[in-house]
TIZASE-900764 format. One record per residue: x, y, z of N, C-alpha, C, O in turn; residue in three letters. Coordinates in steps of 0.001 Angstrom, whole numbers, plus 500000, padded with zeros to 6 digits. Layout:
<rs>
R | X | Y | Z | X | Y | Z | X | Y | Z | X | Y | Z | ala
...
</rs>
This chain:
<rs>
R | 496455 | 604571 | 529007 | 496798 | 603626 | 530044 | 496176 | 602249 | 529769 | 496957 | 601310 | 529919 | unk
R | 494909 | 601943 | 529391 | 494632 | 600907 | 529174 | 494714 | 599951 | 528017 | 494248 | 598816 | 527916 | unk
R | 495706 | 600969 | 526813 | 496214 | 600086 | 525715 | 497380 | 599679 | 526362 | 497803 | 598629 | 525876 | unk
R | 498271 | 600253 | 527563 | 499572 | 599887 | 528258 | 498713 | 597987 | 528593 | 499137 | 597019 | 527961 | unk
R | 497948 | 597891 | 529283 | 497186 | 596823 | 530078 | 496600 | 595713 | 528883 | 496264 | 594602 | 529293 | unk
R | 496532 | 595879 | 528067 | 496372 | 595463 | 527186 | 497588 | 594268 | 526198 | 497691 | 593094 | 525845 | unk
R | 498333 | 595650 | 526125 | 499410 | 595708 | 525510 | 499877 | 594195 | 527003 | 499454 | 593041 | 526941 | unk
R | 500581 | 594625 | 527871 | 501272 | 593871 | 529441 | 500382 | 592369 | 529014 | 500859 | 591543 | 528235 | unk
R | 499416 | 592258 | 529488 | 498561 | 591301 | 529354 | 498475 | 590332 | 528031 | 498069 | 589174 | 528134 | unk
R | 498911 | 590926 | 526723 | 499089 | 589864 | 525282 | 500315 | 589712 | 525422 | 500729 | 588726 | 524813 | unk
R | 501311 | 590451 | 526139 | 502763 | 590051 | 525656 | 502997 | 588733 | 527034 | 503918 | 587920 | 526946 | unk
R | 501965 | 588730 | 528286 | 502082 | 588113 | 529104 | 501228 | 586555 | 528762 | 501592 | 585467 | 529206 | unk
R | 500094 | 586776 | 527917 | 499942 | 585291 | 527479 | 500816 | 584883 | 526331 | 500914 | 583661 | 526228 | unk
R | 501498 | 585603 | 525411 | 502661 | 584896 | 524831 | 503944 | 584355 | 525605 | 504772 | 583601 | 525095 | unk
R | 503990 | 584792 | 526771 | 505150 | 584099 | 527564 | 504621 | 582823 | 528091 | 505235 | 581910 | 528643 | unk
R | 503489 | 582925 | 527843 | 503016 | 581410 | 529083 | 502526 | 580434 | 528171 | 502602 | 579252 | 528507 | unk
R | 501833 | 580867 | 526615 | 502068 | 580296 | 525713 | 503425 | 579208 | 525280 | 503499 | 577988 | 525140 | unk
R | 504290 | 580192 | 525172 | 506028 | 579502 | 524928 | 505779 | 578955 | 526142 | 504934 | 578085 | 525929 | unk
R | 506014 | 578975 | 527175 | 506333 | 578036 | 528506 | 505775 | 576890 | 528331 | 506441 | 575934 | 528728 | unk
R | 504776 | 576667 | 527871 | 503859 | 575781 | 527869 | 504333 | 574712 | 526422 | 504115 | 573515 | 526232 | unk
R | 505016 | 575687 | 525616 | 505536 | 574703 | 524734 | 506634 | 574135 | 524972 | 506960 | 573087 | 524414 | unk
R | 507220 | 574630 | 525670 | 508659 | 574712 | 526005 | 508377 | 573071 | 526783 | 508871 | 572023 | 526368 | unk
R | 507373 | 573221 | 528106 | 507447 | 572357 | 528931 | 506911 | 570935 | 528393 | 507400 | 569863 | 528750 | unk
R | 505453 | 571119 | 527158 | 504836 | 569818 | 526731 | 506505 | 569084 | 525785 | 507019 | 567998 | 526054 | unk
R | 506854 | 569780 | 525031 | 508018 | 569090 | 524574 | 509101 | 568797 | 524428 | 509866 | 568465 | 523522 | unk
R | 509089 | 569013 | 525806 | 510949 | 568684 | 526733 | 512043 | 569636 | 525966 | 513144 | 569106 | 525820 | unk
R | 511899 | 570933 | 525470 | 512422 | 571694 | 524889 | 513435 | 572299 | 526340 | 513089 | 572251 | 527520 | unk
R | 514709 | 572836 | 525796 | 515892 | 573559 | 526365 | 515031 | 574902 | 526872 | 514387 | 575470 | 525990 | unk
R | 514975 | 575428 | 528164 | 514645 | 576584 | 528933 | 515755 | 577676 | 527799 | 515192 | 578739 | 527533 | unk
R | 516704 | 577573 | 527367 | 517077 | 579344 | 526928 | 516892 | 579174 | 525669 | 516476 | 578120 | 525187 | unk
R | 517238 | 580397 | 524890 | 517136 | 580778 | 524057 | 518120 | 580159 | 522892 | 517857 | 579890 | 521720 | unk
R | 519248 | 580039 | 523572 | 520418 | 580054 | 523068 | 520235 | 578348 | 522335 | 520259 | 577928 | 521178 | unk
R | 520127 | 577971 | 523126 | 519753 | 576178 | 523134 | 518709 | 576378 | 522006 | 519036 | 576092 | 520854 | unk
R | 517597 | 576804 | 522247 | 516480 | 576715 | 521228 | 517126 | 577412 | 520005 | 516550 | 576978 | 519007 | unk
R | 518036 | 578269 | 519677 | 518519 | 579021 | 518292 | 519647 | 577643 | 517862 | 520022 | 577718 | 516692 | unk
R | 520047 | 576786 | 518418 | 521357 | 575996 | 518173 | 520338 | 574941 | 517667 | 520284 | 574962 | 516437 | unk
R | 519536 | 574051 | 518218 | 518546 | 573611 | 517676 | 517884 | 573556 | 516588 | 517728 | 572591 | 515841 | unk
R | 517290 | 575150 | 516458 | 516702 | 574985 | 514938 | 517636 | 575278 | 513966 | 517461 | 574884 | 512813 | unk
R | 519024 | 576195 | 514423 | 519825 | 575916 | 513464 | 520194 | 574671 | 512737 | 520540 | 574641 | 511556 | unk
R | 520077 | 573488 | 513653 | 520990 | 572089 | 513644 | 519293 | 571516 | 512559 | 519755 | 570680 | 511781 | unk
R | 518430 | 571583 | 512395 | 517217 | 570974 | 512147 | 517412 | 572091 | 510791 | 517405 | 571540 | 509690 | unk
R | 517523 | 573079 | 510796 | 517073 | 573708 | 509457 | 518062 | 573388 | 508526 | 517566 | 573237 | 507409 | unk
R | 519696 | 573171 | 508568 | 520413 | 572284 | 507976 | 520269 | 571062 | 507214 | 520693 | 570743 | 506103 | unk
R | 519468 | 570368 | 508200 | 519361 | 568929 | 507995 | 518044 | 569313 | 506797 | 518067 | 568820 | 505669 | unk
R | 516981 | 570222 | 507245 | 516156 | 570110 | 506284 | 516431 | 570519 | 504552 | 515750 | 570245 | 503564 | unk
R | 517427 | 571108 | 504656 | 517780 | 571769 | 503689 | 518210 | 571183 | 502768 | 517855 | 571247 | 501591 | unk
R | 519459 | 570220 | 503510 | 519716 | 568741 | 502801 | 519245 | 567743 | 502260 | 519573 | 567170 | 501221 | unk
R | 518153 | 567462 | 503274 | 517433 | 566484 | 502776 | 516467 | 567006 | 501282 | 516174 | 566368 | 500271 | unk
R | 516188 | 568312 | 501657 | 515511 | 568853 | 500308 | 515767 | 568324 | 499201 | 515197 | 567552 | 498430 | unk
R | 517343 | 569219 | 499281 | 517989 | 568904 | 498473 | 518377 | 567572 | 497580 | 518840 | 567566 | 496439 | unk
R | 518086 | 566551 | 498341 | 518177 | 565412 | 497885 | 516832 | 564861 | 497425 | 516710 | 564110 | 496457 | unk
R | 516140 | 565159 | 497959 | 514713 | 564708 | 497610 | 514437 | 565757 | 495735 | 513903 | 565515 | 494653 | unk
R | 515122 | 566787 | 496313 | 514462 | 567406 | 494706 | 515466 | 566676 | 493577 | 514894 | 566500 | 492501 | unk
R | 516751 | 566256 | 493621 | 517423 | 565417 | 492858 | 516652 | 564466 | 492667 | 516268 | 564306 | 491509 | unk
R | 516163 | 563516 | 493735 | 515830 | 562069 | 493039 | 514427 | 562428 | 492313 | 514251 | 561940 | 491197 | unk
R | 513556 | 563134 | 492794 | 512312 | 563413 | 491681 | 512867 | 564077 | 490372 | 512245 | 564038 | 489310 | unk
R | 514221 | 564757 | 490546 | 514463 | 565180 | 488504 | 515210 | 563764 | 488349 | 514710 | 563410 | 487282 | unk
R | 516109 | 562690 | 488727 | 516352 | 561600 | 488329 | 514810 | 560945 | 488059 | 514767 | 560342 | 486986 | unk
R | 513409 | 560943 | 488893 | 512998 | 559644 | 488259 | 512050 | 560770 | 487102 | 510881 | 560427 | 486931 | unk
R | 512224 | 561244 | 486821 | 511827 | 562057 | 485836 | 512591 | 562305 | 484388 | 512452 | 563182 | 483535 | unk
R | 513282 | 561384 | 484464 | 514558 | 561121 | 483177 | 513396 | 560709 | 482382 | 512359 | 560370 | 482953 | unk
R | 513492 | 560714 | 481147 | 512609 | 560194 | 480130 | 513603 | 559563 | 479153 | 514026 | 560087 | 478122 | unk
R | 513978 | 558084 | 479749 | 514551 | 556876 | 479477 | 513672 | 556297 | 478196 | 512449 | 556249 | 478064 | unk
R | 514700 | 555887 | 477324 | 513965 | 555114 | 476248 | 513731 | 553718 | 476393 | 513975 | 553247 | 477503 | unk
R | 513394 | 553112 | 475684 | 513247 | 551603 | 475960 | 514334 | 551016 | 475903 | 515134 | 551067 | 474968 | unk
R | 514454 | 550305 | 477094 | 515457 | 549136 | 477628 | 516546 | 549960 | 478496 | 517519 | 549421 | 479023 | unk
R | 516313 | 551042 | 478556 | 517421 | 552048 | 479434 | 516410 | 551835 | 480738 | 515184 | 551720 | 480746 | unk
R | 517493 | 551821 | 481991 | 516690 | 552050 | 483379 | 517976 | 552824 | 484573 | 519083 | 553298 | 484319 | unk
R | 517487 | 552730 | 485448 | 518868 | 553187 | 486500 | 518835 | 552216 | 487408 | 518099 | 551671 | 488231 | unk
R | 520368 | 552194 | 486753 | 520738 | 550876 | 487563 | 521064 | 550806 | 488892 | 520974 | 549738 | 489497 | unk
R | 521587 | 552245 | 489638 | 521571 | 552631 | 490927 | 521674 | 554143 | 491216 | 521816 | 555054 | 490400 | unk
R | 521565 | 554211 | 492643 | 521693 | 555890 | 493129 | 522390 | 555752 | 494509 | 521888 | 555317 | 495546 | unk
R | 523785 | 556262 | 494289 | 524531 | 556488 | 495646 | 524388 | 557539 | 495988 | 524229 | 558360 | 495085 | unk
R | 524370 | 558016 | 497332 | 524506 | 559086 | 497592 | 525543 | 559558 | 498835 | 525654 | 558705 | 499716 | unk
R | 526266 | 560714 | 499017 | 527482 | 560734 | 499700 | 527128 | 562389 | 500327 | 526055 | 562974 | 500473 | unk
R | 528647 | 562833 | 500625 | 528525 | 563674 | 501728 | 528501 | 565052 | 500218 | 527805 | 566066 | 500270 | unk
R | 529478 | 564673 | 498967 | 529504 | 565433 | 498531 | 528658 | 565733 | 496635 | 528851 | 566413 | 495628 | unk
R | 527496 | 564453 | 497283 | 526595 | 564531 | 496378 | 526285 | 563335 | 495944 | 526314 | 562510 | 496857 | unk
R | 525951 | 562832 | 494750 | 525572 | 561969 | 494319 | 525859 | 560906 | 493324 | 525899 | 561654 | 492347 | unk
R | 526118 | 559584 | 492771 | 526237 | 558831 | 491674 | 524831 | 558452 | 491213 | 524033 | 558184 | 492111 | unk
R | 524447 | 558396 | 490073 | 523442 | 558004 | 489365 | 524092 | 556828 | 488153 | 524657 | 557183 | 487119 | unk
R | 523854 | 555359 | 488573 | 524403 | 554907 | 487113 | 522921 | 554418 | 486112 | 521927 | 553870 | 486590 | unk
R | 523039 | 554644 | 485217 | 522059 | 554583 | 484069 | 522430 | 553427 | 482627 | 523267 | 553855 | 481832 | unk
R | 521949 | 552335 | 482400 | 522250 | 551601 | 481374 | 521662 | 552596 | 480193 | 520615 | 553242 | 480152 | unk
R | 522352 | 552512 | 479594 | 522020 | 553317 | 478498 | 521577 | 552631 | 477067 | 521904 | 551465 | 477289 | unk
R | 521177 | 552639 | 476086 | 521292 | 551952 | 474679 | 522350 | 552231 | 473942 | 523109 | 551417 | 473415 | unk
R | 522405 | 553478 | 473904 | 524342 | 553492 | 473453 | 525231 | 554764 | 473911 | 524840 | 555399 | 474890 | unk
R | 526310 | 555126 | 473299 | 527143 | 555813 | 473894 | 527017 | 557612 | 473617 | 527564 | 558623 | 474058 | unk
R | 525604 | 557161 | 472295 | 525386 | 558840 | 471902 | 524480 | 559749 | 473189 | 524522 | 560969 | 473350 | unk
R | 523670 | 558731 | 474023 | 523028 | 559062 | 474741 | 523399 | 560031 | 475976 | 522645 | 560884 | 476442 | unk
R | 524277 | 559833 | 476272 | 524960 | 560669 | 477314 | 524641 | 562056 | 477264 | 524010 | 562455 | 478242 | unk
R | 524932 | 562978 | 476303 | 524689 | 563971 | 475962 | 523170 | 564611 | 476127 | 523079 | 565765 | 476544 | unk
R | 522126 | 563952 | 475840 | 520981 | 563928 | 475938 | 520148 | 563869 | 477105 | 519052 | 564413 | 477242 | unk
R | 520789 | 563134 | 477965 | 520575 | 562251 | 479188 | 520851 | 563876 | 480170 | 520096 | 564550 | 480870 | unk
R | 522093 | 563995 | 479831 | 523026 | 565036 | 480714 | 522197 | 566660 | 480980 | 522287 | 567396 | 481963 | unk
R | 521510 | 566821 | 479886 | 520952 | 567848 | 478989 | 518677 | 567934 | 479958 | 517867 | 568858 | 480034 | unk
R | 518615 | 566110 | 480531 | 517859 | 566518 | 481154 | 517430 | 567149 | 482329 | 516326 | 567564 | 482679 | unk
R | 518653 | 567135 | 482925 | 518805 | 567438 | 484385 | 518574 | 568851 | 484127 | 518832 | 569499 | 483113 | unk
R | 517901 | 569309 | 485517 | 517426 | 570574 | 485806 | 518842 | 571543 | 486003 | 519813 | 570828 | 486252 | unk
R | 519061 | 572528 | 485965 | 520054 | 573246 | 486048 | 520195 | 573438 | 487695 | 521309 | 573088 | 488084 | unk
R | 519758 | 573675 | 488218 | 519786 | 573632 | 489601 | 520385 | 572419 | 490269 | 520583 | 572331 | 491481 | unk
R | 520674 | 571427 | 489309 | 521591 | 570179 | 489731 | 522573 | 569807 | 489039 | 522362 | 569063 | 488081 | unk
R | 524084 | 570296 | 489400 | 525239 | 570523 | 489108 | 525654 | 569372 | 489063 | 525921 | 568632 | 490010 | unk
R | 525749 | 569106 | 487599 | 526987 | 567793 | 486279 | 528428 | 567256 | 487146 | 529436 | 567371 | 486450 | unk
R | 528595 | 566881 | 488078 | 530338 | 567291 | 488667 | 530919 | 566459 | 487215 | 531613 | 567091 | 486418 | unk
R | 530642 | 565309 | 487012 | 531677 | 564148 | 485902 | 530666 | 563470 | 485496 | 529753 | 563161 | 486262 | unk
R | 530689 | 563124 | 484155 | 529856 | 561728 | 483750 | 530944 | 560993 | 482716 | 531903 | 561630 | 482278 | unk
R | 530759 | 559889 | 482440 | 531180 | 558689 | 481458 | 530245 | 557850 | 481163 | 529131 | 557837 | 481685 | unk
R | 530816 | 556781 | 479944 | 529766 | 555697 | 479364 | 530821 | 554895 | 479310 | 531865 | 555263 | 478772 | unk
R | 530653 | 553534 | 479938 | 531753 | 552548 | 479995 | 530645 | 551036 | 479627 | 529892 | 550509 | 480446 | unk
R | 530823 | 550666 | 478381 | 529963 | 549936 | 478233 | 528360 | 549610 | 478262 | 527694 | 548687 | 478731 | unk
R | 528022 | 550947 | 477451 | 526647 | 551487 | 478201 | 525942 | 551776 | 478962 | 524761 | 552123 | 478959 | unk
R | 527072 | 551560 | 480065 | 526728 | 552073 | 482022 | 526662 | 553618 | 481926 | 527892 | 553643 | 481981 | unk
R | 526359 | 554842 | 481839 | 526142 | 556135 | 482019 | 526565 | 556350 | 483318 | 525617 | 555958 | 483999 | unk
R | 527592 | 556815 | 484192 | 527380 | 557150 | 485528 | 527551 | 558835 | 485123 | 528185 | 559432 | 484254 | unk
R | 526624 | 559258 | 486248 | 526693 | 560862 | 486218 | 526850 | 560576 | 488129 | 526333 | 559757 | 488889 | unk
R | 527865 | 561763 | 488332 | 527992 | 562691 | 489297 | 527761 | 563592 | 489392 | 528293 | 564412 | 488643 | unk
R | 526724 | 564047 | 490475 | 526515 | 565749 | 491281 | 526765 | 565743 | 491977 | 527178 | 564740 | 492559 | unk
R | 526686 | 567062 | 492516 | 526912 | 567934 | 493545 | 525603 | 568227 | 494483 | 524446 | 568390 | 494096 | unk
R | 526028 | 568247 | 495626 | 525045 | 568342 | 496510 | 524340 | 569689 | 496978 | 523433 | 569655 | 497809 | unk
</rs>
C-alpha cells in the first residue's frame, strides 16, 4: 500500500510539474496542440540542420589559390553553390569533395564559374 502512495504522489508532482510549464510559457493546455507543435519545430530543426551541415562541408572545400565561392543560394529544393574555379579540369575534383550525405543534383563550368546543385 505504501509503494501505491508513493507511486500517486510522484506521478502527482509530475502533473503539477507540466502545469507549471505549461503555464510559465504560454504553452497550449492539450496534448494534441503540444504534439502539433513539436512536430512543426522538429521539422524546422531538421532543416535547418540540414543546411547548416552543407554550408560547413562547402566552407570546408579545399580551394586552391585564386579559386573562392562566389555565392550560396539556397531554395526550397536545396541549394546553388557557384565557385570560380582555375580551370575547367577542376570540377571533377571539387565534386568528389563533398561529403556523400550531400546529393550532386547538376553541376557545370561556364567560364570558370563551377555552379553545383544539391539537394536538400
Amino acid at each position: 500500500m505504501s509503494e501505491y502512495v508513493v507511486y500517486k504522489k510522484a506521478t502527482s508532482d509530475l502533473e503539477n510539474k507540466r502545469a507549471e510549464i505549461i503555464k510559465t510559457n504560454n504553452l497550449p493546455r492539450t496534448s494534441i496542440q503540444l504534439k502539433s507543435i513539436k512536430k512543426s519545430l522538429t521539422k524546422k530543426f531538421k532543416t535547418q540542420k540540414k543546411l547548416r551541415d552543407m554550408l560547413l562541408a562547402i566552407s570546408k572545400l579545399r580551394l586552391k589559390s585564386g579559386e573562392y565561392i562566389q555565392s550560396i543560394e539556397e531554395s526550397t529544393k536545396g541549394a546553388t553553390v557557384k565557385i570560380v574555379v582555375a580551370s575547367k579540369d577542376r570540377e571533377e575534383e571539387i565534386k568528389k569533395m563533398f561529403p556523400k550525405a550531400i546529393m550532386i543534383r547538376e553541376s557545370r563550368v561556364d567560364d570558370n564559374l563551377l555552379t553545383i546543385k544539391v539537394a536538400s
